[in-house]
C-alpha positions as a Markdown table, in Angstrom:
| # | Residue | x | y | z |
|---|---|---|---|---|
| 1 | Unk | -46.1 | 7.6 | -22.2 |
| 2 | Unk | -43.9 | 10.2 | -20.6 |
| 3 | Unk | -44.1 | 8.7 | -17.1 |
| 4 | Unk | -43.8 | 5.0 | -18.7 |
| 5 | Unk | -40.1 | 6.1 | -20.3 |
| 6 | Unk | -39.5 | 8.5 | -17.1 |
| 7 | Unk | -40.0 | 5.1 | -14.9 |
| 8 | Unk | -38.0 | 2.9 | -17.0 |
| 9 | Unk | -34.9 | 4.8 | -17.1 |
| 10 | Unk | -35.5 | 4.8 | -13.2 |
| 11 | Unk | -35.4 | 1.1 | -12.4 |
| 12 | Unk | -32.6 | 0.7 | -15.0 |
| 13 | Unk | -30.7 | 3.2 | -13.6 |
| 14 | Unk | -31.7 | 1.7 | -9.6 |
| 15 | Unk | -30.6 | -1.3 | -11.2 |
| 16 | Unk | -27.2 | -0.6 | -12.1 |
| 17 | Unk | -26.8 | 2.0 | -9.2 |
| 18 | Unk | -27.5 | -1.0 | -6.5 |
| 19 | Unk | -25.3 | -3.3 | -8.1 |
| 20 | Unk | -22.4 | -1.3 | -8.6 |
| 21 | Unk | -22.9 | -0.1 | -5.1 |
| 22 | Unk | -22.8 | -3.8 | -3.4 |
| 23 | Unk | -20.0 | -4.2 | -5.8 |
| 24 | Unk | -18.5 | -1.3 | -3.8 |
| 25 | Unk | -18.7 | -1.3 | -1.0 |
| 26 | Unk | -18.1 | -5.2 | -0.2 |
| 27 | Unk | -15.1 | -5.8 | -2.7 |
| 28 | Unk | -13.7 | -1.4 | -2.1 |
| 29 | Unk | -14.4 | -1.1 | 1.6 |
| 30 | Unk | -14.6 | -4.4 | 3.1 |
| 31 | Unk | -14.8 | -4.5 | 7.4 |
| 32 | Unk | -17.2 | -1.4 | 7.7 |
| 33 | Unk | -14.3 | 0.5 | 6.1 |
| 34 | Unk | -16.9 | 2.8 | 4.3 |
| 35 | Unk | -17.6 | 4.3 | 7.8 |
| 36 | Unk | -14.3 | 5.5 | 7.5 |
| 37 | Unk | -14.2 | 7.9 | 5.0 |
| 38 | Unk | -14.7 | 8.0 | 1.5 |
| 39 | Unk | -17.7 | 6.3 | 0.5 |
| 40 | Unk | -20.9 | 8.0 | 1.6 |
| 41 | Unk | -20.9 | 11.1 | -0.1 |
| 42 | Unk | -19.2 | 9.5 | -3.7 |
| 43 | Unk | -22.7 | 7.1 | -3.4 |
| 44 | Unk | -24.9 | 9.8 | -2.8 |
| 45 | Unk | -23.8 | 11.5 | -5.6 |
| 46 | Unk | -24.5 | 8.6 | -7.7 |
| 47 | Unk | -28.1 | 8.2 | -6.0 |
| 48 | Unk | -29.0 | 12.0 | -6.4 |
| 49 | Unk | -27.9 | 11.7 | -10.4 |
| 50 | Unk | -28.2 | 8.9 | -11.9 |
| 51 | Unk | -31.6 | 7.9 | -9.5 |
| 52 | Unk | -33.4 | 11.9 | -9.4 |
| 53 | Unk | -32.0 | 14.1 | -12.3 |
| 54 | Unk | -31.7 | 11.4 | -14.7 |
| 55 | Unk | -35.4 | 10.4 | -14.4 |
| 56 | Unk | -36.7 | 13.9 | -13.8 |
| 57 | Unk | -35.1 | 15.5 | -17.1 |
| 58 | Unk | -36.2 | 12.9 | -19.1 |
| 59 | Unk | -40.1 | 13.7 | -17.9 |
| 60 | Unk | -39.4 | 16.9 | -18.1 |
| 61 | Unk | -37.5 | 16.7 | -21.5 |
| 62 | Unk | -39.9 | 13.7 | -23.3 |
| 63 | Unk | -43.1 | 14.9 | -25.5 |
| 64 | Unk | -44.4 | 12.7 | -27.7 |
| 65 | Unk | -44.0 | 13.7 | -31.5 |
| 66 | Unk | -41.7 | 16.4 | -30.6 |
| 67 | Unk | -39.0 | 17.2 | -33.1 |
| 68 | Unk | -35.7 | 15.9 | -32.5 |
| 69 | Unk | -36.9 | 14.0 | -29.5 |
| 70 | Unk | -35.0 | 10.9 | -30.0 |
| 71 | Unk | -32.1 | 13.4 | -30.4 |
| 72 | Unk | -32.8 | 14.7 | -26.8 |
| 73 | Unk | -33.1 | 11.7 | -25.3 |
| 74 | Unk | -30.2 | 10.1 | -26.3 |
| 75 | Unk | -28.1 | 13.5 | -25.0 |
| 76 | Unk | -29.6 | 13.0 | -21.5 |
| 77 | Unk | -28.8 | 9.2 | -21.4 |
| 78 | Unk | -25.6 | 10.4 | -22.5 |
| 79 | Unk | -24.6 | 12.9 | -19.9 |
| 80 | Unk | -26.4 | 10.5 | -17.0 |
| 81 | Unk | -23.9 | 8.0 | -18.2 |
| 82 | Unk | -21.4 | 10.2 | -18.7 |
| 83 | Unk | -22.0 | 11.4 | -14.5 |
| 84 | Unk | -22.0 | 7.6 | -13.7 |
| 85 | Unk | -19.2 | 7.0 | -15.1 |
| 86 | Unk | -17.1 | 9.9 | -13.4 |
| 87 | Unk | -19.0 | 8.9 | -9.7 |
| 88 | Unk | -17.6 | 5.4 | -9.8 |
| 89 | Unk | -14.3 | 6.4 | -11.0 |
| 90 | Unk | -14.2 | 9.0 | -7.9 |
| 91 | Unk | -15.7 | 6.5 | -6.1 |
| 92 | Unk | -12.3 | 4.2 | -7.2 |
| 93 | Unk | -10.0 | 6.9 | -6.5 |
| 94 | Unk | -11.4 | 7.5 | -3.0 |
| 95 | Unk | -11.3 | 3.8 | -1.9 |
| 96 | Unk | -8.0 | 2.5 | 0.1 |
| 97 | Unk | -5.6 | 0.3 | -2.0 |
| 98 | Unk | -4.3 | -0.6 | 0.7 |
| 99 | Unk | -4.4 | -1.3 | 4.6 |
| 100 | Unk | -1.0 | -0.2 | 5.9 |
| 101 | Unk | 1.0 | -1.0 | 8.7 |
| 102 | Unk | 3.5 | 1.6 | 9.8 |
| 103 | Unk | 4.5 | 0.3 | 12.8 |
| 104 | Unk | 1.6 | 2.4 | 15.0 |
| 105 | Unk | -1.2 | 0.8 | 13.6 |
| 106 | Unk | -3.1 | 0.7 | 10.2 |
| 107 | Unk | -3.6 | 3.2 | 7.9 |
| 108 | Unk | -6.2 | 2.8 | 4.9 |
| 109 | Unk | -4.1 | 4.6 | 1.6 |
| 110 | Unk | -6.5 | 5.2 | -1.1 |
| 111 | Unk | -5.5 | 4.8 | -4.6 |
| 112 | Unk | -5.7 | 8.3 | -5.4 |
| 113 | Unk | -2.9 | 9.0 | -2.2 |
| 114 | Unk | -0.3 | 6.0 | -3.4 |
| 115 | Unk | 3.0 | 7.5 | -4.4 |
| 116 | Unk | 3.4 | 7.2 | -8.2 |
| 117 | Unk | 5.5 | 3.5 | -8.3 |
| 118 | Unk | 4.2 | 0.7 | -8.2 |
| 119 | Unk | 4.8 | -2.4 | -6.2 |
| 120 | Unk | 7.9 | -3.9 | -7.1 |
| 121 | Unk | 6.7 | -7.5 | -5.5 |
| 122 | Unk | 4.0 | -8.6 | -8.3 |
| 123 | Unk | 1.5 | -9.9 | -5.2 |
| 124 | Unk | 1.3 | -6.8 | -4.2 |
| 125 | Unk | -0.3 | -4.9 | -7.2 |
| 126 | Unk | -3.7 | -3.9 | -7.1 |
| 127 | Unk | -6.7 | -3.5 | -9.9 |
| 128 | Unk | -10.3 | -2.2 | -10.4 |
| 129 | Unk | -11.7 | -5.3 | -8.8 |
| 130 | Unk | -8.8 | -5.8 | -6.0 |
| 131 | Unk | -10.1 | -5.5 | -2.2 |
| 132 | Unk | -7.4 | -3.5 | 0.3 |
| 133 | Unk | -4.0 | -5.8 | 0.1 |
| 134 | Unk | -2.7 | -5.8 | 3.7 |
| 135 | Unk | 1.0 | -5.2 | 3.6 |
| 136 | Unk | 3.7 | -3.7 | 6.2 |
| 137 | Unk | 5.1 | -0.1 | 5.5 |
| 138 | Unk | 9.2 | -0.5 | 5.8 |
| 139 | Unk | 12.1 | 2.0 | 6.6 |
| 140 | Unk | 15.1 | 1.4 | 4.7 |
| 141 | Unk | 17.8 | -0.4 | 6.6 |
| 142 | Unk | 20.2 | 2.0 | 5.4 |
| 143 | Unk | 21.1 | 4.8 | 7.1 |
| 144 | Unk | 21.6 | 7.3 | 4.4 |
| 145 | Unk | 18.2 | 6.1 | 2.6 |
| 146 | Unk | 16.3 | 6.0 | 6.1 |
| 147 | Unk | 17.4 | 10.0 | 7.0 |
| 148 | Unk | 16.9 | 11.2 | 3.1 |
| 149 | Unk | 13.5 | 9.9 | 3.6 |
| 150 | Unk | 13.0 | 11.3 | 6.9 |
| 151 | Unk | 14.2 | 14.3 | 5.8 |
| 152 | Unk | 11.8 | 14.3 | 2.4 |
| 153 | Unk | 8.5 | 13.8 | 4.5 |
| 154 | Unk | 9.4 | 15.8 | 7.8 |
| 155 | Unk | 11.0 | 19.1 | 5.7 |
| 156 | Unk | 9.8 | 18.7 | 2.1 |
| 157 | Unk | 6.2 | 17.3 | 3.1 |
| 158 | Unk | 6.5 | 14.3 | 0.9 |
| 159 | Unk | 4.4 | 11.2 | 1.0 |
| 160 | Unk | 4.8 | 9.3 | 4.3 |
| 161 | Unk | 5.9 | 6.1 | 4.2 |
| 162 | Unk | 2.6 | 4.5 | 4.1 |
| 163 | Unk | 1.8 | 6.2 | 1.0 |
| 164 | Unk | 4.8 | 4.9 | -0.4 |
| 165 | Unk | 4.7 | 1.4 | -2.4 |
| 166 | Unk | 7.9 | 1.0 | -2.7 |
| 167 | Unk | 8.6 | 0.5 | 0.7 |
| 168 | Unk | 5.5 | -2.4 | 1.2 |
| 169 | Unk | 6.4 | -5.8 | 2.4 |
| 170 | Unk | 3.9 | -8.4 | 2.3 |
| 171 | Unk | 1.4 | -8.9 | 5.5 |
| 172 | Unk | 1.7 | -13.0 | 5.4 |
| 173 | Unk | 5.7 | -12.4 | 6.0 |
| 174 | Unk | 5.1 | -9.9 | 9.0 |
| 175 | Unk | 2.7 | -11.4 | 10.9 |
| 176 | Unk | 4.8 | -11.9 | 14.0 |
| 177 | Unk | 6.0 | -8.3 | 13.9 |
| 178 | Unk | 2.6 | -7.2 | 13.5 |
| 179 | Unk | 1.1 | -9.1 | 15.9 |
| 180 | Unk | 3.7 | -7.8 | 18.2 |
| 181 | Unk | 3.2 | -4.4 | 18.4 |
| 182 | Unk | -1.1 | -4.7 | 18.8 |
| 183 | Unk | -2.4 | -2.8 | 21.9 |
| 184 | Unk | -2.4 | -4.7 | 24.6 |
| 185 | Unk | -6.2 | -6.1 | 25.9 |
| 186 | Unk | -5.4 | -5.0 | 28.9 |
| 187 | Unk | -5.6 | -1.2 | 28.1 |
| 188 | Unk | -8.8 | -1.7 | 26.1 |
| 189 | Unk | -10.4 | -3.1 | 29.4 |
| 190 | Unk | -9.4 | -0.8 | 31.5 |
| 191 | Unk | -12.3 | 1.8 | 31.4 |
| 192 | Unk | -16.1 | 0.5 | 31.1 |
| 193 | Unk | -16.3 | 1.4 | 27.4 |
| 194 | Unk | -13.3 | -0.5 | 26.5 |
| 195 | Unk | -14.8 | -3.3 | 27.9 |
| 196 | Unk | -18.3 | -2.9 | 26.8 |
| 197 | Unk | -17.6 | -2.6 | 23.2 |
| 198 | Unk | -14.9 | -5.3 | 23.4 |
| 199 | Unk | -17.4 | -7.7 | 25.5 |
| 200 | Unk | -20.2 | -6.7 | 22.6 |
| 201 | Unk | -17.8 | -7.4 | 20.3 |
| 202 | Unk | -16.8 | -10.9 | 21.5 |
| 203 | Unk | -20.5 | -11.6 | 22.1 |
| 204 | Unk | -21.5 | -10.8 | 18.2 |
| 205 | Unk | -18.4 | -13.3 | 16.7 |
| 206 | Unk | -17.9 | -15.5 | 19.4 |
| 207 | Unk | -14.9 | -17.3 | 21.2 |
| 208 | Unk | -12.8 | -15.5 | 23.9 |
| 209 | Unk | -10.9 | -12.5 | 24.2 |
| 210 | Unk | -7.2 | -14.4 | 23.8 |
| 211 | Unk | -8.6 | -15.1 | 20.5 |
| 212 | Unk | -8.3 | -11.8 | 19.4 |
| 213 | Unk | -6.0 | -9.3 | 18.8 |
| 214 | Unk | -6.6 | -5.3 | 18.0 |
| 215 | Unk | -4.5 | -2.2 | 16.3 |
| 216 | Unk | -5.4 | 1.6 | 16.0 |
| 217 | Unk | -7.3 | 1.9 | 12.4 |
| 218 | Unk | -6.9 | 5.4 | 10.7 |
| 219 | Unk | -9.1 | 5.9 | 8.0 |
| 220 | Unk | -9.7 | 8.3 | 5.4 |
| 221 | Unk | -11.3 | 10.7 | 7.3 |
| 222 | Unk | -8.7 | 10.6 | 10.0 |
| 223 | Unk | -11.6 | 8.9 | 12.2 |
| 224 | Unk | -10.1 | 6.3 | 14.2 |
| 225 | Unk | -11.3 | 2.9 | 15.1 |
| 226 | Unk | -10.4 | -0.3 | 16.5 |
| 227 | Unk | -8.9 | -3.0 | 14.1 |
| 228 | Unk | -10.1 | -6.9 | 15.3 |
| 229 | Unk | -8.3 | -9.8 | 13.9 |
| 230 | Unk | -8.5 | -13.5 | 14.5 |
| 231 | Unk | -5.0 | -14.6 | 16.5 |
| 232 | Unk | -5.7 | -18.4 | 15.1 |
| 233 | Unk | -6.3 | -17.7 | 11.5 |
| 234 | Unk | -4.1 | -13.6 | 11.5 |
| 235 | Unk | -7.2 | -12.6 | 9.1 |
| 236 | Unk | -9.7 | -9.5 | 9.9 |
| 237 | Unk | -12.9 | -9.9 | 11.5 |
| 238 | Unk | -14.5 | -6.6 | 12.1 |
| 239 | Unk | -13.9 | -3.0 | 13.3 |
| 240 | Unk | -15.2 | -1.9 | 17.1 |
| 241 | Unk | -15.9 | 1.9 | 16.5 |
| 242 | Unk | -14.3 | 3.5 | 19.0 |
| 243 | Unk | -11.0 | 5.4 | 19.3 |
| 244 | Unk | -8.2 | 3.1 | 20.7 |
| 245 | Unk | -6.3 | 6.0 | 21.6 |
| 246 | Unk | -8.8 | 8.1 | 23.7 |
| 247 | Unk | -9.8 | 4.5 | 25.2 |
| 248 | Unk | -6.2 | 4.0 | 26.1 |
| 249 | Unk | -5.1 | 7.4 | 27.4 |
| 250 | Unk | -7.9 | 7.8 | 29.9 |
């Protein structure tokens, strides 16, 4: 009996841990972002708790006919619940809102990092079951704004810019600036493993190499990786994991 109700709060528990962990890490951290930072460790956590200790205290805890049993029971289901609970809200915390471009390149700001305002353009908001919005990080066009924020991040080590909502402008409205500053193919293929990840890149999606275009990716980790999107359609496609920069320089 104790193994039967040790095993069935382990598939439930699978159960819910697998789904929520799909849920997360195709809707949270969508174009291999979880190799970025922020995800691995959060769902390990959740695997080690709610999969191992959950389980292993309630064979440990369960005797048949024991006084205030149910009692017990019901307290470990709690606190499992309970550590769900707090893994998937970290787990929220630590995955990006939003995909960032600061004129560099795209940084991944997770929810937990956004400045405290929120979006003043409604399409940008985000919620619990919003993937990473794409948007462009702005400087104020005036002066006097531009140097007091300058002056707040370089002196008073304040939120950069791409931390900052209120300075997002949509992606769809930027494209051409965007687009603009990419990194040029041309650097990417100028040492062989530019061109062999590119070339295995290509050979995985398909088409040519005109049809792409590709921006330094910063992640939560600080890890860097290559950014791919589709010129024709100005949507993602996949990340090459490589560091542009050290491809670049070389």
């Amino acid at each position: 009996m104790r193994t039967k109700i040790a095993l069935r709060n382990l598939y439930i528990s699978q159960a819910i841990i697998i789904i929520f962990l799909i849920f997360a890490y195709f809707t949270w951290f969508p174009y291999s972002f979880a190799s970025l930072g922020g995800f691995t460790k959060t769902a390990w956590m959740l695997i080690l708790v709610d999969l191992v200790l959950g389980p292993l205290l309630v064979f440990i805890v369960f005797k048949e006919g024991k006084k205030y049993l149910k009692f017990d029971i019901n307290t470990l289901l709690a606190i499992q619940i309970g550590a769900f609970l707090f893994g998937a809200y970290s787990l929220y915390l630590k995955h990006p809102a939003y995909a960032v471009f600061n004129g560099n390149g795209f940084t991944l700001t997770n929810v937990s990092h956004l400045y405290p305002q929120p979006p003043w353009q409604e399409q940008l908001r985000t919620n619990f079951f919003s993937s990473p919005r794409l948007v462009l990080a702005k400087f104020p066009e005036k002066s006097s704004e531009n140097n007091s924020l300058l002056f707040s991040i370089v002196f008073n080590g304040e939120p950069d810019i791409d931390e900052r909502v209120k300075y997002y402008e949509p992606f769809e409205k930027n494209i051409d600036t965007i687009f603009s500053r990419s990194i040029k193919a041309e650097k990417l293929l100028s040492n062989d493993e530019g061109k062999e990840r590119i070339d295995a890149f290509i050979d995985q999606h398909g088409g040519v190499l005109n049809d792409y275009t590709f921006f330094p990716l910063s992640g939560n980790n600080k890890k860097e990786m290559i950014w791919v999107f589709n010129r024709d359609s100005a949507q993602p496609v996949g990340i090459i994991d490589s560091n542009p920069r050290q491809i670049t320089e070389r």
